[in-house]
N, C-alpha and C positions, 0 to 999 in steps of 0.2 A: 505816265502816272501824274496826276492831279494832285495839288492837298490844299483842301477847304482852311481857311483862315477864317472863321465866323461871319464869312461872305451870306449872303442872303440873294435868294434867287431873283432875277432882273424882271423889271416890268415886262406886260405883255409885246410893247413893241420897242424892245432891245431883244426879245427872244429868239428872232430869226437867225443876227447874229453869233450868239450865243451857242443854237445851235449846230452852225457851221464852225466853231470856232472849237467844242467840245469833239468834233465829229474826228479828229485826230484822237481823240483820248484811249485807251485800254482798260483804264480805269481810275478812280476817287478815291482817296484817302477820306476822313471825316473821323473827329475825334470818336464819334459815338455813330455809330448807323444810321440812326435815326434824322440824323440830321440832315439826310440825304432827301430827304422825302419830299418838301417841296421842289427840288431839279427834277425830281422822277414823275411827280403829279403834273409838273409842264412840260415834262416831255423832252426836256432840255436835254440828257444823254443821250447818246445813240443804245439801240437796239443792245442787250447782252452786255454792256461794259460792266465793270465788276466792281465793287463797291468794297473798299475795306476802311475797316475799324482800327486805327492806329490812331496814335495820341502824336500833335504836332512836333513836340520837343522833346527833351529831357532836362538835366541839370545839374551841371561838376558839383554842387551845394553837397553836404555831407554833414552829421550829427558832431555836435560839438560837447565840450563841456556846459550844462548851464549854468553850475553857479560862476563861473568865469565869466559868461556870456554875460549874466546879469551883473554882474561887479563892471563890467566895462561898458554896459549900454545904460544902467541904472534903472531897468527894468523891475520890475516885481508885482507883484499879487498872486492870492490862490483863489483860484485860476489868474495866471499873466494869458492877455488874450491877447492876439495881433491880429489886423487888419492890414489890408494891403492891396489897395484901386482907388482909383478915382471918387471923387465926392459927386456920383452924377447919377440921375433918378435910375440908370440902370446897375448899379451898384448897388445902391437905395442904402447909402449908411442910416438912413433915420429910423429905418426901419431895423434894422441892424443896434441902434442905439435905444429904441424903445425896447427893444427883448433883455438886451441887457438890463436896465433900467429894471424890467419884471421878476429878470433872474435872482435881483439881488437880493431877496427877500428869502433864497435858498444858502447865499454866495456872497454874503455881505462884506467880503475881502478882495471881492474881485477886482481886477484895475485892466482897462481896454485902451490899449494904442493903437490910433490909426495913423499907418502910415498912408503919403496921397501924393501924387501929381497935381496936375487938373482938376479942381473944386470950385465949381459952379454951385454946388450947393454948400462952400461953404460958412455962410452968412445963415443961411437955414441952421446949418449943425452946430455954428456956437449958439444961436440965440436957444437952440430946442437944449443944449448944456446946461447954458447958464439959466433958465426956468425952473431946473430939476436942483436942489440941495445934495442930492446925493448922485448926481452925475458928476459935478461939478469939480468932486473930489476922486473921482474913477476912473473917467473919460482924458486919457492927453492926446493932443493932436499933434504930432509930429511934423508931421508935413512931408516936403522932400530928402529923400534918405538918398546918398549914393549906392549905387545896387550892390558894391562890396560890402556896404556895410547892414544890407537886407540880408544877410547871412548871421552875422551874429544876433538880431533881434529874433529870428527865429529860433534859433539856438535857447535864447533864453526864452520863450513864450511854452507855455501848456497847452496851447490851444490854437489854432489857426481859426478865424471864421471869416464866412462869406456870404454878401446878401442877393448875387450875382441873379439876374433874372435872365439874364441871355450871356453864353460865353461861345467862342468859338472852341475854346481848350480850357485855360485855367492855368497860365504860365506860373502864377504866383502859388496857386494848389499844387503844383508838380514840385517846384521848389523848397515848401511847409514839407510835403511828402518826402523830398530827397532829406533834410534835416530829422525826419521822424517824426512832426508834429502831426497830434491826430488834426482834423476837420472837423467844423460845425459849419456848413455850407449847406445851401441850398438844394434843393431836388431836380435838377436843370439834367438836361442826356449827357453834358460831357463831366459832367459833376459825377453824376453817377457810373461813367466807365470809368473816370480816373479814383475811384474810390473803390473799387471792385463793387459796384452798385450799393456802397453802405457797408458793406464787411468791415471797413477803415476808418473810424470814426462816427458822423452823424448826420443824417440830413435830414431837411427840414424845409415844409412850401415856403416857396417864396412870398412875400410880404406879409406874412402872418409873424408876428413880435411873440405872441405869446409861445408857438409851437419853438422859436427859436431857443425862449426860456428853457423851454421843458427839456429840450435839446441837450441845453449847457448841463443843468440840473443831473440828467442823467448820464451821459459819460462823466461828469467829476464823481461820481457815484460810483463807477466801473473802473476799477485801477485796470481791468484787462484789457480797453478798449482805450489808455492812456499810456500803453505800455510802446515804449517806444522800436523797441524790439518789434514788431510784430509790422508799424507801420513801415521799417527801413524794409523787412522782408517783402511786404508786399511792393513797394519802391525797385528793389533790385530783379523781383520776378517779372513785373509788368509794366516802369514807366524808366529802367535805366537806359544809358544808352545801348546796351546789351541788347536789351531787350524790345528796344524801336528798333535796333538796328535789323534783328533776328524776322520782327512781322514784315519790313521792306522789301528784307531780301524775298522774302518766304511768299511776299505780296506779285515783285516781278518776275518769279518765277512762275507762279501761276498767269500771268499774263504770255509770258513767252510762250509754255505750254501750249496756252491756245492759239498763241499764231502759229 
């Protein structure tokens, strides 16, 4: 058994390969099915191997208190939003930063932390801040966080968003999710398995700002769709370690089967 990392299928002359080198397989893991498609359109699997839909990880991460969470990260806003990836045009925080920018005309309290590694765009993302009067005072950049301490900013956050245009998983949505926070994420195939295709929050085309707005606008609207209860359920049914563990086994036994 195989499992896709956000790999992307190889040029036409690495395929041969590729091909020989698959030809051992049983079968594919892939966050979302779908994502399978270009290996199958080249041909790249052998004949009948079997394709499954499991999410690459899970996450010890678990629901906290917030107002403790916020007393100690000094966190706030209604909506407290968090971020959490790279500053880099497949992230697309500017776009991420524009919607908010639109939302706030519904949300005038709102306050957005990005947390970030790696920002190549970040020279873009202050100057597009400091432009805006009313970013200025909403928008803080964090920067680099220790990952123990990416546990309690979620804890304190309402909201998790993501302006992801390509993921292989969504290490950081699986982690919001273990915590309980809903999503405002993108409409992406592994976005949409790890959300029970939108049952879980909100999604939203990628690089459209306004649909982001409308996004935020309506789950702060929805206390049922905020209700944290509801995401840790969906968490422990479908992305715990329970429950990866449960499709692997359930994965290699249908492979055995067929041999």
């Amino acid at each position: 058994l195989a499992q896709d990392h956000a790999s992307k299928p190889p040029g036409f002359l690495r395929r041969r390969r590729y091909r020989q080198g698959f030809a051992a397989l049983d079968g594919v893991a892939f966050t979302a099915r779908s994502q399978a498609q270009g290996y199958i359109e080249g041909k790249l699997f052998p004949r009948g191997i079997r394709i499954f839909e499991i999410p690459e990880s899970s996450s010890h991460f678990s629901a906290g208190d917030r107002t403790e969470a916020r007393r100690i990260t000094d966190m706030s806003g209604s909506p407290c939003i968090l971020w959490i990836g790279h500053l880099d045009d497949n992230k697309d925080p500017l776009c991420v930063i524009d919607g908010i920018e639109r939302a706030l005309q519904w949300l005038p309290e709102l306050q957005l932390w990005l947390v970030f590694a790696t920002a190549p765009l970040l020279h873009a993302v202050q100057d597009r801040i400091r432009r805006s009067p009313e970013l200025s005072s909403r928008v803080h950049l964090a920067g680099r966080v220790a990952h123990e301490r990416i546990e309690l900013l979620l804890r304190a956050a309402d909201i998790y968003v993501a302006g992801s245009h390509s993921e292989g998983s969504g290490y950081a949505l699986i982690e919001a999710l273990a915590c309980g926070i809903p999503p405002v994420v993108t409409d992406i195939p592994s976005f949409r398995v790890l959300t029970g295709n939108g049952r879980i929050g909100r999604l939203w085309p990628r690089g459209e700002p306004q649909k982001l707005a409308d996004a935020l606008r309506t789950i702060w609207s929805e206390p049922q769709r905020l209700a944290r209860e509801a995401v840790l359920s969906h968490f422990d049914r479908e992305l715990s370690f329970a429950a990866v563990g449960k499709a692997l086994r359930s994965a290699y036994a249908q492979m055995l089967d067929r041999r």
